[in-house]
PDBQT receptor file of N, H, CA, C and O in Angstrom, charges set to zero:
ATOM      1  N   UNK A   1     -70.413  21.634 108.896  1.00  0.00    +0.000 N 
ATOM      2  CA  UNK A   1     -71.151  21.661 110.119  1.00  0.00    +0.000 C 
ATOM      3  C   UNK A   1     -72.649  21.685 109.825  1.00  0.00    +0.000 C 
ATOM      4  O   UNK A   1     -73.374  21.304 110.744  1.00  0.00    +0.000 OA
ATOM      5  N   UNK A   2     -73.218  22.069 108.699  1.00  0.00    +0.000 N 
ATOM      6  H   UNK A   2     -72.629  22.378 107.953  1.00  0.00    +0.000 HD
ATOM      7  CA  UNK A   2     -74.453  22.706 108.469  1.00  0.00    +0.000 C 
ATOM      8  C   UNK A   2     -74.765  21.848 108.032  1.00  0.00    +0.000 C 
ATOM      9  O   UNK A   2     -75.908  21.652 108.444  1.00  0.00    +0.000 OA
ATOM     10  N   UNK A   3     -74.285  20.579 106.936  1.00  0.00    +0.000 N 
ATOM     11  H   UNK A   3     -73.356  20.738 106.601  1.00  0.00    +0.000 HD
ATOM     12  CA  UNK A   3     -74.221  19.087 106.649  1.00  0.00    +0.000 C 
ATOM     13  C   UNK A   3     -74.461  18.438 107.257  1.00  0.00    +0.000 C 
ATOM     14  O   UNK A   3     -75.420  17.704 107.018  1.00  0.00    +0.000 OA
ATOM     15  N   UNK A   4     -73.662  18.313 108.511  1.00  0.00    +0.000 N 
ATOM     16  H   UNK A   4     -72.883  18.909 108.705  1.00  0.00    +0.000 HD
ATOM     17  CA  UNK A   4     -74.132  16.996 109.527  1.00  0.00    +0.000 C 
ATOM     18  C   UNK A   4     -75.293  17.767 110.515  1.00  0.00    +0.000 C 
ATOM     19  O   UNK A   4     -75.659  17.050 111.445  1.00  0.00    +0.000 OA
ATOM     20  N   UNK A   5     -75.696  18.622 110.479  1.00  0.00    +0.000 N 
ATOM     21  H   UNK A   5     -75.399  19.205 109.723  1.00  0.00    +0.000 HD
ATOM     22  CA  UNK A   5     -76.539  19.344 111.478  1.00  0.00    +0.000 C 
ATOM     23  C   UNK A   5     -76.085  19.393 112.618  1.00  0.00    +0.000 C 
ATOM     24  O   UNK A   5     -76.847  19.136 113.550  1.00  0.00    +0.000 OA
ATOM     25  N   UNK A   6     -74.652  19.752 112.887  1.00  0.00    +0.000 N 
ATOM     26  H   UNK A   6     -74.033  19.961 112.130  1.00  0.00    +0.000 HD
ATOM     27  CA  UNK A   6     -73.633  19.510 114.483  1.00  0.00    +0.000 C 
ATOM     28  C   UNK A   6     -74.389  21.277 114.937  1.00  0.00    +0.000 C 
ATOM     29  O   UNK A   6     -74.790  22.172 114.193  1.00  0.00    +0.000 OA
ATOM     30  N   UNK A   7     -74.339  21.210 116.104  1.00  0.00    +0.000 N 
ATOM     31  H   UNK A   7     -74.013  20.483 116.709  1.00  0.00    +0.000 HD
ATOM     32  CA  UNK A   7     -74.471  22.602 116.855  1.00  0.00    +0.000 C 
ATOM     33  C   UNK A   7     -72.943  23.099 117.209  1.00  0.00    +0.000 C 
ATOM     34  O   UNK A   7     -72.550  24.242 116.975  1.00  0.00    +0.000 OA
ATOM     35  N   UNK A   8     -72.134  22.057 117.814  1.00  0.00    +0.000 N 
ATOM     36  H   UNK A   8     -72.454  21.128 118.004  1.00  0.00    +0.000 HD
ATOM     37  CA  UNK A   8     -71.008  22.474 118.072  1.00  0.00    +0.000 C 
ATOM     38  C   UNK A   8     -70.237  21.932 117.276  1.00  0.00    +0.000 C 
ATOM     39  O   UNK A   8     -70.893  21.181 116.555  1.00  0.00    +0.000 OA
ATOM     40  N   UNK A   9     -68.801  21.916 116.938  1.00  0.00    +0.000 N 
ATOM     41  H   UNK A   9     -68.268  22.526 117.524  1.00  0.00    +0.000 HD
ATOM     42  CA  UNK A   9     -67.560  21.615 116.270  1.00  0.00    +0.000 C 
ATOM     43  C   UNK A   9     -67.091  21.644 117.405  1.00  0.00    +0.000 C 
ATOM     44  O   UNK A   9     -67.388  22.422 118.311  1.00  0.00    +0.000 OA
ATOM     45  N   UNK A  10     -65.734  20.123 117.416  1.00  0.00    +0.000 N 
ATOM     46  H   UNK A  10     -65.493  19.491 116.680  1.00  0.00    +0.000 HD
ATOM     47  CA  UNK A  10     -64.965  20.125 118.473  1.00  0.00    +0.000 C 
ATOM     48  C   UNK A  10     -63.180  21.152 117.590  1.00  0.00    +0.000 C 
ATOM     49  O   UNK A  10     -62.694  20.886 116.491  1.00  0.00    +0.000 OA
ATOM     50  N   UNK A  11     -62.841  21.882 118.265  1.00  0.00    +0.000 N 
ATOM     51  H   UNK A  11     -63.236  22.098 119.158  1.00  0.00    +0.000 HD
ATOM     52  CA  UNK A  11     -61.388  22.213 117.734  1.00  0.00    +0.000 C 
ATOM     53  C   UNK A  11     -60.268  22.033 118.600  1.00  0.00    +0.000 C 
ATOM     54  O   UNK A  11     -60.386  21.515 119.710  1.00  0.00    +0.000 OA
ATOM     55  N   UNK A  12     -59.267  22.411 118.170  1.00  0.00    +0.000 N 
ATOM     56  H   UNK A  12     -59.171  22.833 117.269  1.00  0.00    +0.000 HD
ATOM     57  CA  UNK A  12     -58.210  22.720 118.998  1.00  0.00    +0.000 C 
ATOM     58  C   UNK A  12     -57.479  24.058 118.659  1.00  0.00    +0.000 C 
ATOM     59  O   UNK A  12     -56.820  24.364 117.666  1.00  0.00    +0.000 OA
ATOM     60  N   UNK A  13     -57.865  24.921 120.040  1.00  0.00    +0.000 N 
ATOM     61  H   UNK A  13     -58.401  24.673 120.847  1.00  0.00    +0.000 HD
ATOM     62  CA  UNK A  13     -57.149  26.444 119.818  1.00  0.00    +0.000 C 
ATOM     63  C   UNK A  13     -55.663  26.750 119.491  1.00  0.00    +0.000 C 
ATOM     64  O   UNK A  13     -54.987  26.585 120.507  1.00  0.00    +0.000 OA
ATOM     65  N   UNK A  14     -55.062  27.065 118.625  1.00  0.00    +0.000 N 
ATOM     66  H   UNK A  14     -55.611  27.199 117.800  1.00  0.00    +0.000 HD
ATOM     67  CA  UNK A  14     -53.718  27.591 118.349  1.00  0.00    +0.000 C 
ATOM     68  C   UNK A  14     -53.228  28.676 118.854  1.00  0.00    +0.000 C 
ATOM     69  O   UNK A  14     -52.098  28.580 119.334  1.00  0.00    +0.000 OA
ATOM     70  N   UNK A  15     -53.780  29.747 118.888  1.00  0.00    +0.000 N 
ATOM     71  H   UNK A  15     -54.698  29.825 118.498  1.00  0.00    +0.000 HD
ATOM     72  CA  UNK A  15     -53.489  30.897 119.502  1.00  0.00    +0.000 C 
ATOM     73  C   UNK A  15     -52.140  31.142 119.768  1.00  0.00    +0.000 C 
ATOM     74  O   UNK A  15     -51.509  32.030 119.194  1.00  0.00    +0.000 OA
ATOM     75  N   UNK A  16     -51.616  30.315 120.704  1.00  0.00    +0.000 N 
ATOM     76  H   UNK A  16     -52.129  29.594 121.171  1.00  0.00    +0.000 HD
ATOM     77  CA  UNK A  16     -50.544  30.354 121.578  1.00  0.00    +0.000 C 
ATOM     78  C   UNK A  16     -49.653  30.149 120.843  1.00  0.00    +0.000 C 
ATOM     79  O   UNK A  16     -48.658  30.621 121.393  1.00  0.00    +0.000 OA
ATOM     80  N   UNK A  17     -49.259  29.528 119.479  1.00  0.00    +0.000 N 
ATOM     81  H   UNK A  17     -50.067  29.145 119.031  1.00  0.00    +0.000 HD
ATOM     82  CA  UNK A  17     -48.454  29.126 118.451  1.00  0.00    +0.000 C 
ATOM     83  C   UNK A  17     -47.869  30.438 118.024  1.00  0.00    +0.000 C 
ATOM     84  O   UNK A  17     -48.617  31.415 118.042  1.00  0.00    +0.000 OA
ATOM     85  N   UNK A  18     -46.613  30.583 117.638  1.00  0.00    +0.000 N 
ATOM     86  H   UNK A  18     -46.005  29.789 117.623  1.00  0.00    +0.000 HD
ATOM     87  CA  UNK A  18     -45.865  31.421 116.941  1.00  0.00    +0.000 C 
ATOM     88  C   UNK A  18     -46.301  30.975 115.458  1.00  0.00    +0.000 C 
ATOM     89  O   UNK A  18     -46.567  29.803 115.193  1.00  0.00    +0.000 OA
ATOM     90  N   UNK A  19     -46.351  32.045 114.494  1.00  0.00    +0.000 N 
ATOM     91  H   UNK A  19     -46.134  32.997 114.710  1.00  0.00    +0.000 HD
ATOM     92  CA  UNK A  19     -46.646  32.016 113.282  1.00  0.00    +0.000 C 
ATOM     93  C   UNK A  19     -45.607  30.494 112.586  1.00  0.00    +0.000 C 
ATOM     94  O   UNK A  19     -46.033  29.753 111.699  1.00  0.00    +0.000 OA
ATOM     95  N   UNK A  20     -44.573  30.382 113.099  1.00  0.00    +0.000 N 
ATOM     96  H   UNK A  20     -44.227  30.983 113.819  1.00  0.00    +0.000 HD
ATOM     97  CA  UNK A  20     -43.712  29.858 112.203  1.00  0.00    +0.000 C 
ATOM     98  C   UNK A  20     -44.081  28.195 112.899  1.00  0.00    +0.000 C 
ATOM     99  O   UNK A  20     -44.074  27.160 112.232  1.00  0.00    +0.000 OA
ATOM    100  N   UNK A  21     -44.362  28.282 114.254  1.00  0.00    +0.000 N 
ATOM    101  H   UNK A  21     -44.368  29.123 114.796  1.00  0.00    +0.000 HD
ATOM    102  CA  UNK A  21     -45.006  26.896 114.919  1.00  0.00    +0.000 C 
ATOM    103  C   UNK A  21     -46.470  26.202 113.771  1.00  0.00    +0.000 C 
ATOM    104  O   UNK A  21     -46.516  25.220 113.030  1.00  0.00    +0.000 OA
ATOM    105  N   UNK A  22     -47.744  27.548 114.204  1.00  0.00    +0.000 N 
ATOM    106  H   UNK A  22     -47.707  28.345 114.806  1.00  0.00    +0.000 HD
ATOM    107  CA  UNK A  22     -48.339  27.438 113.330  1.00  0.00    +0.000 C 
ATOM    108  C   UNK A  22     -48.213  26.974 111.877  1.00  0.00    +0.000 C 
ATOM    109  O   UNK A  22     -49.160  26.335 111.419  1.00  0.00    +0.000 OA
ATOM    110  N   UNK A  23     -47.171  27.217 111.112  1.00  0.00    +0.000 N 
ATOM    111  H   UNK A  23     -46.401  27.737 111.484  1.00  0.00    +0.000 HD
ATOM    112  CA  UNK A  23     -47.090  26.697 109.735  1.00  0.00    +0.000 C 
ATOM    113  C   UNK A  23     -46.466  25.125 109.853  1.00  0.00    +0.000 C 
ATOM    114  O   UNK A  23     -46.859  24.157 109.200  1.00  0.00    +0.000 OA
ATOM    115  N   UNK A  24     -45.652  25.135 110.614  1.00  0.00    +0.000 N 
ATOM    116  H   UNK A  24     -45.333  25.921 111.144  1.00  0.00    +0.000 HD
ATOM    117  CA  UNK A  24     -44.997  23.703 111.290  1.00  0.00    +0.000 C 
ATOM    118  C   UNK A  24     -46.247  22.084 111.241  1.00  0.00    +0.000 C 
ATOM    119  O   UNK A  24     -46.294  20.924 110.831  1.00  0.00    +0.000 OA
ATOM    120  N   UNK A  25     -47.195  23.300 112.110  1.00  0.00    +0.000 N 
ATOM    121  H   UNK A  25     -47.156  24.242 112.442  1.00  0.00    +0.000 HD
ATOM    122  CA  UNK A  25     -47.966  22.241 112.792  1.00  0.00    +0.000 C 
ATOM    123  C   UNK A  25     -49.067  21.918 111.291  1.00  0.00    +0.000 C 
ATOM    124  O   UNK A  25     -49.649  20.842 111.153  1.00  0.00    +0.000 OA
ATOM    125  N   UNK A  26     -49.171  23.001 110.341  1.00  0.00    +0.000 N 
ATOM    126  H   UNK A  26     -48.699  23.875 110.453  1.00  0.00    +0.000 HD
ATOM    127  CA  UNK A  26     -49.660  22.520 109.234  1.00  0.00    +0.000 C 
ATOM    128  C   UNK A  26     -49.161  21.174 108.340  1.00  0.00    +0.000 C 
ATOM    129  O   UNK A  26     -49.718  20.126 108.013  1.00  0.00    +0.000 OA
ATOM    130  N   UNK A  27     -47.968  21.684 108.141  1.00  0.00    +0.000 N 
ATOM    131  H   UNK A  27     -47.515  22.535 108.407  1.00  0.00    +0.000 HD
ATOM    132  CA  UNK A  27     -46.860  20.663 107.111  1.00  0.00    +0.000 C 
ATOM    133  C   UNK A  27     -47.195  19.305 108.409  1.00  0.00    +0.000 C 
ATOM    134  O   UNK A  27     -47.980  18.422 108.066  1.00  0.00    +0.000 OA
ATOM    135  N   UNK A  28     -46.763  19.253 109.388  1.00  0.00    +0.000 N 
ATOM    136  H   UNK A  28     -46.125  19.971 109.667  1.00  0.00    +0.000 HD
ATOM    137  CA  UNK A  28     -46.652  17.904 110.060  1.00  0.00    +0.000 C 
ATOM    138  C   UNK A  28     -48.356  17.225 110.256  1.00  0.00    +0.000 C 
ATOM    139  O   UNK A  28     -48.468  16.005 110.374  1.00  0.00    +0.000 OA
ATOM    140  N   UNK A  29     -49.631  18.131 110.278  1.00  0.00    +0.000 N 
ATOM    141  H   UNK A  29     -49.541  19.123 110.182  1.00  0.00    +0.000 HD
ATOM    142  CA  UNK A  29     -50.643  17.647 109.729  1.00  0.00    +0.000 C 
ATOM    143  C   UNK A  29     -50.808  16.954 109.016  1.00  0.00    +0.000 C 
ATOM    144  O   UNK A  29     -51.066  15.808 109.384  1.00  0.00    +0.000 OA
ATOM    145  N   UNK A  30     -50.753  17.261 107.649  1.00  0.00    +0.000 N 
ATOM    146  H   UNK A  30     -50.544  18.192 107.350  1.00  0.00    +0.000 HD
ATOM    147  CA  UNK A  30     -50.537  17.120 106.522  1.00  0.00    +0.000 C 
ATOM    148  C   UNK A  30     -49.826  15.945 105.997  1.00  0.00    +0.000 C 
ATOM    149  O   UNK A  30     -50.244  15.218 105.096  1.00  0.00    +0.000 OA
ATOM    150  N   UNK A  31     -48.457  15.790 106.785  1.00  0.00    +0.000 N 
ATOM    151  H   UNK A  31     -48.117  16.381 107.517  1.00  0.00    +0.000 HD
ATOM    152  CA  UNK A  31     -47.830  14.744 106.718  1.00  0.00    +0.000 C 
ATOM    153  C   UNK A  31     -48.285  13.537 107.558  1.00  0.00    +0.000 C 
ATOM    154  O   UNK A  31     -48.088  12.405 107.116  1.00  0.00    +0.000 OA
ATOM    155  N   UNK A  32     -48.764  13.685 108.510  1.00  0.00    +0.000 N 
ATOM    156  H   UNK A  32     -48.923  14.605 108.870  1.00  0.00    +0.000 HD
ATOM    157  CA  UNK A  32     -49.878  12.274 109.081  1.00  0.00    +0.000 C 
ATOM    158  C   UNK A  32     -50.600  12.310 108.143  1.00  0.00    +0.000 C 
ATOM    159  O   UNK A  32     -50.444  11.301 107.455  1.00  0.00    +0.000 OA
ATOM    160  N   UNK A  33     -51.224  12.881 107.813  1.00  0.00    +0.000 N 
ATOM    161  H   UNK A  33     -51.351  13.701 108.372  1.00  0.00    +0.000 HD
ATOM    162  CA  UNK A  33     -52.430  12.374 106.504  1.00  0.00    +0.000 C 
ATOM    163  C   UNK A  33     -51.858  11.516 105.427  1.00  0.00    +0.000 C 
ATOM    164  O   UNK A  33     -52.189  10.354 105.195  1.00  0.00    +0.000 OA
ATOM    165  N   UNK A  34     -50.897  12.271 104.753  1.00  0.00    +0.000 N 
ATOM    166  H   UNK A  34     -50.628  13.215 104.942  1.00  0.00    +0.000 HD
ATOM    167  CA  UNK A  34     -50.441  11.566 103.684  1.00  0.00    +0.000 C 
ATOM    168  C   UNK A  34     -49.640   9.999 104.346  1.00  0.00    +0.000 C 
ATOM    169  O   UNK A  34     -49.641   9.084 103.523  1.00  0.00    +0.000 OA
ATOM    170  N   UNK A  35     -49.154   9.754 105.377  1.00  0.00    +0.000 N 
ATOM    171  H   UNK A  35     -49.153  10.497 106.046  1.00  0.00    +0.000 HD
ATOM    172  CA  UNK A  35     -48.888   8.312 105.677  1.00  0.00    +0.000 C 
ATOM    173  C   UNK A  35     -49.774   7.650 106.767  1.00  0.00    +0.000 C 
ATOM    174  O   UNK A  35     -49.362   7.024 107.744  1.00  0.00    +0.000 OA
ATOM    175  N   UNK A  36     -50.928   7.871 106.463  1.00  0.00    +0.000 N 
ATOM    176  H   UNK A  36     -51.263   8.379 105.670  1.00  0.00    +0.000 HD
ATOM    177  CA  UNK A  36     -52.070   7.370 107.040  1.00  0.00    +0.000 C 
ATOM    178  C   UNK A  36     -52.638   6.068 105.981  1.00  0.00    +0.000 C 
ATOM    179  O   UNK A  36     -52.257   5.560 104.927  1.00  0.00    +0.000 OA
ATOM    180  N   UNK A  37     -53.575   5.914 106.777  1.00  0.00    +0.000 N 
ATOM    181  H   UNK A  37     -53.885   6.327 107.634  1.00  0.00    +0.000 HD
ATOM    182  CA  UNK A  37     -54.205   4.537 105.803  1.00  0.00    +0.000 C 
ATOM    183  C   UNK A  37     -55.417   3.784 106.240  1.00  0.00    +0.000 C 
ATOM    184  O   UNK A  37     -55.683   3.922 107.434  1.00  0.00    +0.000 OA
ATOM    185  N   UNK A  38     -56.139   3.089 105.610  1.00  0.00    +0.000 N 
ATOM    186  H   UNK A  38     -55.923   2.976 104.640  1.00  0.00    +0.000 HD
ATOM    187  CA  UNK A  38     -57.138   2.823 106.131  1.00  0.00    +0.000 C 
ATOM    188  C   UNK A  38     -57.653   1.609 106.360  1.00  0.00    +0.000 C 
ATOM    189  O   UNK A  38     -57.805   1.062 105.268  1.00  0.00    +0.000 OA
ATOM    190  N   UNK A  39     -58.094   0.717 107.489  1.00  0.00    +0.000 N 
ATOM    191  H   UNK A  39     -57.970   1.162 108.376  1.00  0.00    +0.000 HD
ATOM    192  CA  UNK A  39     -59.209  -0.022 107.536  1.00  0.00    +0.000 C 
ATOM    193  C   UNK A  39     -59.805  -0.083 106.861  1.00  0.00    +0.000 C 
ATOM    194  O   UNK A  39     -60.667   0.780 106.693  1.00  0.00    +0.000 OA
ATOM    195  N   UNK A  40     -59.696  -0.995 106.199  1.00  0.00    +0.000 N 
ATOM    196  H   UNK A  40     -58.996  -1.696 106.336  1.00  0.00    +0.000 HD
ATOM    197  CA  UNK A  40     -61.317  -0.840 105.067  1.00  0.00    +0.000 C 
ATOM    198  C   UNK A  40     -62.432  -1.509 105.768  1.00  0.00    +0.000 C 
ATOM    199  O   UNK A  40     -63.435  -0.866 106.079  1.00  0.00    +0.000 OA
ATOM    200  N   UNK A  41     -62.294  -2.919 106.063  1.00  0.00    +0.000 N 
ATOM    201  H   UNK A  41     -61.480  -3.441 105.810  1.00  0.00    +0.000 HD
ATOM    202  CA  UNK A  41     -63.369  -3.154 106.753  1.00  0.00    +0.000 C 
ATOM    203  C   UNK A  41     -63.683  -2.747 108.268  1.00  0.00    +0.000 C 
ATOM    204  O   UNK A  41     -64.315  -3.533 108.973  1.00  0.00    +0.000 OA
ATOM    205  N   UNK A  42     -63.287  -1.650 108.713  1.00  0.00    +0.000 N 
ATOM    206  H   UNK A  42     -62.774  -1.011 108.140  1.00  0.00    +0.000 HD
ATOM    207  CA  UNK A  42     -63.464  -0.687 109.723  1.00  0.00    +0.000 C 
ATOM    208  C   UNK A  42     -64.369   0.180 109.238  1.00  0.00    +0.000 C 
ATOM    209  O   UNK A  42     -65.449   0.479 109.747  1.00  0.00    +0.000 OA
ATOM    210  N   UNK A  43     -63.710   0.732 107.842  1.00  0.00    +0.000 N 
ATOM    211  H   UNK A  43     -62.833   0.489 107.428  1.00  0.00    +0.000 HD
ATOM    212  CA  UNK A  43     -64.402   2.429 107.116  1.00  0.00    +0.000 C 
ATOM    213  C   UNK A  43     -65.837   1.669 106.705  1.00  0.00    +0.000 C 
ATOM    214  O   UNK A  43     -66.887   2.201 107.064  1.00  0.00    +0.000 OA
ATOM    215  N   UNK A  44     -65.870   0.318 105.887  1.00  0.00    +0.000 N 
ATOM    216  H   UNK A  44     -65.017  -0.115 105.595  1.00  0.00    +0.000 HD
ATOM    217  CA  UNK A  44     -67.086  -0.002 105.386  1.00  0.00    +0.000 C 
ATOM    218  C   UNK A  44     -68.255  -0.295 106.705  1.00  0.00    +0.000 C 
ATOM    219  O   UNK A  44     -69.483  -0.235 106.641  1.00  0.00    +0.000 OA
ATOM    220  N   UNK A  45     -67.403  -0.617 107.851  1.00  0.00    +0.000 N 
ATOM    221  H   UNK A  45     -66.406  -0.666 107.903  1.00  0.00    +0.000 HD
ATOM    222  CA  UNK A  45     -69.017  -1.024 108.911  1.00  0.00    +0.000 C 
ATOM    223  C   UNK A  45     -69.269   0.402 109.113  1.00  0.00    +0.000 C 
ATOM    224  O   UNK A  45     -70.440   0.515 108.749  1.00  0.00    +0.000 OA
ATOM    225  N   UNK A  46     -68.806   1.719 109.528  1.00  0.00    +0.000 N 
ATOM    226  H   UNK A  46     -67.855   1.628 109.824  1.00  0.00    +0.000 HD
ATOM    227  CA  UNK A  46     -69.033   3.054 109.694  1.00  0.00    +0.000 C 
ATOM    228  C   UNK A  46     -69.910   3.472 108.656  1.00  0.00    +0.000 C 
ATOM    229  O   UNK A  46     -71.103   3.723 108.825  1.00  0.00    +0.000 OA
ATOM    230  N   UNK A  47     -69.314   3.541 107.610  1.00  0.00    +0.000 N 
ATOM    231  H   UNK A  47     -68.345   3.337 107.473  1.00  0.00    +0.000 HD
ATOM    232  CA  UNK A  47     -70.386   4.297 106.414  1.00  0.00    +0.000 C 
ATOM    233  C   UNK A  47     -71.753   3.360 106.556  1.00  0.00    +0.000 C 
ATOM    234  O   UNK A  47     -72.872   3.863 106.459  1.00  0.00    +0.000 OA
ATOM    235  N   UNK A  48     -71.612   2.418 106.716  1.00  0.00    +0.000 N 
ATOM    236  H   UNK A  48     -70.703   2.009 106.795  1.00  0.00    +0.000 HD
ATOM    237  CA  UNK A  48     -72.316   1.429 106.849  1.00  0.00    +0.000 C 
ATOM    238  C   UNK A  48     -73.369   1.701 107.609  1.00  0.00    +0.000 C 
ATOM    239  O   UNK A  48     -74.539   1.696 107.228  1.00  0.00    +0.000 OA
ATOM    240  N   UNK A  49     -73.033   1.905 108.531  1.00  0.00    +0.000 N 
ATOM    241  H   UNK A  49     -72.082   1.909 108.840  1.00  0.00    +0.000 HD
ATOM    242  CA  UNK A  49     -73.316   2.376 110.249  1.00  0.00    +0.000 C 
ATOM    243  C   UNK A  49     -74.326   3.950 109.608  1.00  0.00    +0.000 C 
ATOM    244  O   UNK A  49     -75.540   4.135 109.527  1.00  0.00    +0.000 OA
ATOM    245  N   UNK A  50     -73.645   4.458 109.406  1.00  0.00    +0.000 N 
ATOM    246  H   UNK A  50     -72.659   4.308 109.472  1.00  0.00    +0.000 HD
ATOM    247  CA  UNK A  50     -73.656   6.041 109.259  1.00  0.00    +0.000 C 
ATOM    248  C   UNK A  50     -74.822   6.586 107.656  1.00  0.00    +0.000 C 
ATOM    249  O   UNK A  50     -75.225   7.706 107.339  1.00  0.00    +0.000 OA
ATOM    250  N   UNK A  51     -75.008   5.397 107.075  1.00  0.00    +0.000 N 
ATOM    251  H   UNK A  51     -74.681   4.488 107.332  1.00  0.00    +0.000 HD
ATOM    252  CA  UNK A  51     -76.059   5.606 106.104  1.00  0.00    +0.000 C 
ATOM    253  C   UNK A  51     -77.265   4.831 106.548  1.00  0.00    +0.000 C 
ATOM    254  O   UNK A  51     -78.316   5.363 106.190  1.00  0.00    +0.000 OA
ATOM    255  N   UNK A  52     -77.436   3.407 107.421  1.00  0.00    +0.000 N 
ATOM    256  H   UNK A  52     -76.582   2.975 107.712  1.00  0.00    +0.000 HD
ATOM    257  CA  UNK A  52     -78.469   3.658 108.037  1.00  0.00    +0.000 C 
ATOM    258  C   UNK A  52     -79.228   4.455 109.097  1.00  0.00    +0.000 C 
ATOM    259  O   UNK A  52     -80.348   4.188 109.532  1.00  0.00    +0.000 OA
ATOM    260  N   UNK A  53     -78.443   5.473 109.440  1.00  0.00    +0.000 N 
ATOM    261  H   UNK A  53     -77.533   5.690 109.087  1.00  0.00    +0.000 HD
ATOM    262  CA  UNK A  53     -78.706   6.604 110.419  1.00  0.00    +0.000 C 
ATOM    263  C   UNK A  53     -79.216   7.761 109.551  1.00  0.00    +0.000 C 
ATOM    264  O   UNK A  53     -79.627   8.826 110.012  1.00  0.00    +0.000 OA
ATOM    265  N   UNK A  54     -79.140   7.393 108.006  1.00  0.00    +0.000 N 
ATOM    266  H   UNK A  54     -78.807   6.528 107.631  1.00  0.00    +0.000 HD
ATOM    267  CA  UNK A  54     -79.647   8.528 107.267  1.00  0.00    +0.000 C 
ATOM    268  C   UNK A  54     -78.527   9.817 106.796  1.00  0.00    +0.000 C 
ATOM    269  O   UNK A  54     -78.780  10.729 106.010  1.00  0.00    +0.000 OA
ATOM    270  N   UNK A  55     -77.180   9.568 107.565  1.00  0.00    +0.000 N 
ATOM    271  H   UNK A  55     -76.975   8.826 108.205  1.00  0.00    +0.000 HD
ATOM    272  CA  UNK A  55     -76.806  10.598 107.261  1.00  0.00    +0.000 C 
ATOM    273  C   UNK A  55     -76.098  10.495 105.517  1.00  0.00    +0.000 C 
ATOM    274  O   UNK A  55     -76.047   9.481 104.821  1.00  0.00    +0.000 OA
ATOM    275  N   UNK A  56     -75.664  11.750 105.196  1.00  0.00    +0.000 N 
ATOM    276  H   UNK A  56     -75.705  12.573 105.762  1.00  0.00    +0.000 HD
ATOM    277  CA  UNK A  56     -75.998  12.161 103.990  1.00  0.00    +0.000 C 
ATOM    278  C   UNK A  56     -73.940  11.677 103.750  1.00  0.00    +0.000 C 
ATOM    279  O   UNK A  56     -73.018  12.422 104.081  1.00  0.00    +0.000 OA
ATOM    280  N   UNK A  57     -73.814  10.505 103.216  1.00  0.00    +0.000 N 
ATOM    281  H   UNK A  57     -74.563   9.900 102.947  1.00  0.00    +0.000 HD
ATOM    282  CA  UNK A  57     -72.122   9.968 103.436  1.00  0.00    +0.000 C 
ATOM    283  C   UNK A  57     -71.377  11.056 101.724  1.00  0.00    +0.000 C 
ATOM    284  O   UNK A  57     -70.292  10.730 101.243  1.00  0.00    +0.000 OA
ATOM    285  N   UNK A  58     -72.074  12.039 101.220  1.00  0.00    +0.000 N 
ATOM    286  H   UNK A  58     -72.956  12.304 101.611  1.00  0.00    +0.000 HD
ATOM    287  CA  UNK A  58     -71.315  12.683 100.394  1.00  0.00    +0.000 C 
ATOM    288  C   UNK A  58     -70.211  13.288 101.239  1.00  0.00    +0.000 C 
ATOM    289  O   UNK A  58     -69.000  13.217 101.029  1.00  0.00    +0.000 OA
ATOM    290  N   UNK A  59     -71.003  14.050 102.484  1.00  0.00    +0.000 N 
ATOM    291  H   UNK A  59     -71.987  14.108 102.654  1.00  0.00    +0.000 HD
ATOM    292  CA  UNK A  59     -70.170  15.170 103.165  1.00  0.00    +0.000 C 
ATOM    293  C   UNK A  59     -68.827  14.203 103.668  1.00  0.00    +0.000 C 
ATOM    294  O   UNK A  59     -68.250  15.012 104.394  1.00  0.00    +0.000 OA
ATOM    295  N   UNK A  60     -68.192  13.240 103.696  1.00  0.00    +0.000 N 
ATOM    296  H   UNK A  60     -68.661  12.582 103.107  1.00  0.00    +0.000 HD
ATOM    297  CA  UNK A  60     -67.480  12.033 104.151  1.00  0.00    +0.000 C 
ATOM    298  C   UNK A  60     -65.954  12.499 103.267  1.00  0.00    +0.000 C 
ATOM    299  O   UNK A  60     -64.771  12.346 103.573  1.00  0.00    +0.000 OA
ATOM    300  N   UNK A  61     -66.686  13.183 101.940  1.00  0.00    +0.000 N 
ATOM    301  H   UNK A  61     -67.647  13.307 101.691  1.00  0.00    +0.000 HD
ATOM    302  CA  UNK A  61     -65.602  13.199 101.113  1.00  0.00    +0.000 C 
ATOM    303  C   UNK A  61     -64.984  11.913 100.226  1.00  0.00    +0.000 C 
ATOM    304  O   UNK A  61     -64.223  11.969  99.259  1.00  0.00    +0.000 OA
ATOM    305  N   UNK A  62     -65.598  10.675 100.916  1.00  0.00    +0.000 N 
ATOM    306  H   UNK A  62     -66.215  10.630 101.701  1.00  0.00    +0.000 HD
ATOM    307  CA  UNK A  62     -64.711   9.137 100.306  1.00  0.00    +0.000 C 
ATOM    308  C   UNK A  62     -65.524   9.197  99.216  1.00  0.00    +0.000 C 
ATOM    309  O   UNK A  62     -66.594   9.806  99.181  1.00  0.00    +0.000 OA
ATOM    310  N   UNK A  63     -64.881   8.379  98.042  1.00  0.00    +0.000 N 
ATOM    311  H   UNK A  63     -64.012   7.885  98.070  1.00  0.00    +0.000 HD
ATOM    312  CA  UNK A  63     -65.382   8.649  96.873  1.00  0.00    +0.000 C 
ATOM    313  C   UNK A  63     -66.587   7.059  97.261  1.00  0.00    +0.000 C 
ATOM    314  O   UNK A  63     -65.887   6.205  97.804  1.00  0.00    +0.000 OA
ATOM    315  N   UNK A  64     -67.417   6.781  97.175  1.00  0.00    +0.000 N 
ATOM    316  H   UNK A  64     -67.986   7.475  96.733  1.00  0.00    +0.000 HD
ATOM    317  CA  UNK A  64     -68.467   5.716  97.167  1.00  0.00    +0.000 C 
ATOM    318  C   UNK A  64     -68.216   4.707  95.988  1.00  0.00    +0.000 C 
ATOM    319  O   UNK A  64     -68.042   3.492  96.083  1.00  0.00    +0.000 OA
ATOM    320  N   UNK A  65     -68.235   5.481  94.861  1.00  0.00    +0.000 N 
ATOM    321  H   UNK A  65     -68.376   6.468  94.784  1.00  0.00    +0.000 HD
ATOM    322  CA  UNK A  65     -67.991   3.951  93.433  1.00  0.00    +0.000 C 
ATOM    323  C   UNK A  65     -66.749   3.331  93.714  1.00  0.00    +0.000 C 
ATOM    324  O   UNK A  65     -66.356   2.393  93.021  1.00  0.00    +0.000 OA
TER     325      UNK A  65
């Protein structure tokens, strides 16, 4: 947050989750991620996009080389 200079973070409250929901909703996270995939020439106009705006594309996490 202190990276991109955001004031707010958007989330989504759990609260209401039973502990065992909560761990659920981790693993099935997790598992969209891992069968996810990417646009590349989507991700490249963004970074693209997003380094002439100056911002700092380490915080991105994608490896650049």
């Amino acid at each position: 947050m202190r990276l991109l200079d955001l004031k707010t973070v958007p989330c989504i409250e759990l609260g209401h989750l039973s502990e065992a929901q909560k761990r659920a909703y981790v693993i099935a996270g997790n598992r969209l991620a891992l069968n996810g995939g990417w646009n590349e020439d989507h991700l490249r106009l963004e970074l693209t996009d997003l380094k002439t705006q100056g911002t700092n594309l380490e915080v991105t996490g994608i490896d650049l080389m």
